[in-house]
N, C-alpha and C positions, 0 to 999 in steps of 0.2 A: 759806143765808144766813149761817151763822156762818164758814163758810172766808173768803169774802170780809170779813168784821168783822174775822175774826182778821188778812188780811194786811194791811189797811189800818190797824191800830193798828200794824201789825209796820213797815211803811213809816212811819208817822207819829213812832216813839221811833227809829227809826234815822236819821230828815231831824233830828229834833228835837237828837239828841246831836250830829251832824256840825255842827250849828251855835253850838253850845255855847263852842268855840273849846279856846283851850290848856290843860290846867291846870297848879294852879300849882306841884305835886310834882311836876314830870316836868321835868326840865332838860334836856329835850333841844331843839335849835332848829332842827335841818334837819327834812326833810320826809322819813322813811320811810314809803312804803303800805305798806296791809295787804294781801298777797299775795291775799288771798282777799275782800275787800270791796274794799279801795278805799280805805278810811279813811287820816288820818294816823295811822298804828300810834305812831309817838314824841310823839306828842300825846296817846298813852291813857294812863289810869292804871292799866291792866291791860295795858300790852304786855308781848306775848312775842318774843323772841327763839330762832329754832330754827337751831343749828347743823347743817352735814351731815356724813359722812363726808369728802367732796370736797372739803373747803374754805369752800362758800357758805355762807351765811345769810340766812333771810327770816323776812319783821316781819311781826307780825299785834296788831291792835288787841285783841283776847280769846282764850279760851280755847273760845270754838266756832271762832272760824277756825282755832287749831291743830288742832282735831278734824278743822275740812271736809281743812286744806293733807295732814294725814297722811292722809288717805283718800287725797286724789288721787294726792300722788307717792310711791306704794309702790315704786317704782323706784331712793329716795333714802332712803338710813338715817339718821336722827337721832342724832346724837353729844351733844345736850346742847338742854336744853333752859332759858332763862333768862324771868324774868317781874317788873315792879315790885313792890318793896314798896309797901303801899299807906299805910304813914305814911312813911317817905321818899323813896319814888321810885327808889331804887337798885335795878336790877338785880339779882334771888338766884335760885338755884338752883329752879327751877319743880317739881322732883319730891320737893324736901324739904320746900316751902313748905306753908303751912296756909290753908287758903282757908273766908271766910266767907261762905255762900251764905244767901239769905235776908232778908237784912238789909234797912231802910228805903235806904239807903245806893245812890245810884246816883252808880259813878265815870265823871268826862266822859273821852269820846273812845272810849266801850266801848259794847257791845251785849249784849244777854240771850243768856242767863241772865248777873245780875251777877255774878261772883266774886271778891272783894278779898283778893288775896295779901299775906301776913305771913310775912315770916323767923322771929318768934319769938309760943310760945301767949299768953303773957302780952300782946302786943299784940293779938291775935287774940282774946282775952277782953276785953279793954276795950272796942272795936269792940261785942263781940257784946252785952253789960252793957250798950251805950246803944243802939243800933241795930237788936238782935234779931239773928234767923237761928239758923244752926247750922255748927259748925268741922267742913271735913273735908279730907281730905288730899289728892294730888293724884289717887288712883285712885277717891275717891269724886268729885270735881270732875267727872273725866273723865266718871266714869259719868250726873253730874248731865244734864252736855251732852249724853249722846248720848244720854238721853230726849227731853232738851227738843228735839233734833233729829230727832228720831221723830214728835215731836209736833207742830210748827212745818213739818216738811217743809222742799223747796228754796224759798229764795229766789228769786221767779220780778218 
């Protein structure tokens, strides 16, 4: 009885955010999916952007779908990884960024675990001083997700 509770709240915040709409840090206005959901990834306030060796790049709406996309294509090496600021919306460097986990704070067009990227600690402390959570970098993030992906299972 609790696996089914669990994926039906997990379906329930995932319909619920996709309907949420744009928001309003994120200046983007075309339509990128998220490689791995489906979302409009330029409509997140946590999109990421992963560059390849090859040339391409693919948009993911959070920080679990960069987790799921690097699983799948081990075949494709990542050259760079980019992800919003979460008080301006600019594109920064995803592996230097500071991400607040935890917080009351849920940003539209994302999915769980929340993670709100910050270029600098000093905005990452003001966030955490009203909102709660805890600041970690991008290899505790990572590690965040791939509990919560242990835990949660596939998306079925």
């Amino acid at each position: 009885m609790k696996q089914p509770a669990r994926a039906w709240a997990l379906t329930f915040l995932i319909l619920s955010l996709a309907l949420l709409g744009s928001p309003t840090r994120c200046p983007a206005k075309e339509v990128k999916r998220c490689h791995m959901c489906g979302m409009n990834a330029a409509a997140s306030q946590t999109e990421f952007v992963l560059s390849f060796d090859d040339g391409s790049t693919e948009h993911t709406c959070c920080l679990h779908c960069v987790f799921l996309l690097q699983k799948l294509m081990k075949d494709r090496r990542v050259s760079a990884i980019r992800t919003r600021n979460f008080t301006s919306g600019a594109l920064i460097e995803a592996k230097t960024a500071l991400y607040l986990e935890g917080s009351s704070l849920i940003p539209r067009g994302s999915m769980a675990p929340f993670l709100l990227a910050f270029a600098e600690r000093k905005q990452a402390e003001k966030y955490r001083a009203k909102y709660g959570g805890a600041i970690v970098g991008y290899d505790g993030a990572m590690a965040l997700v791939e509990k919560f992906d242990a835990e949660v299972g596939p998306i079925r």
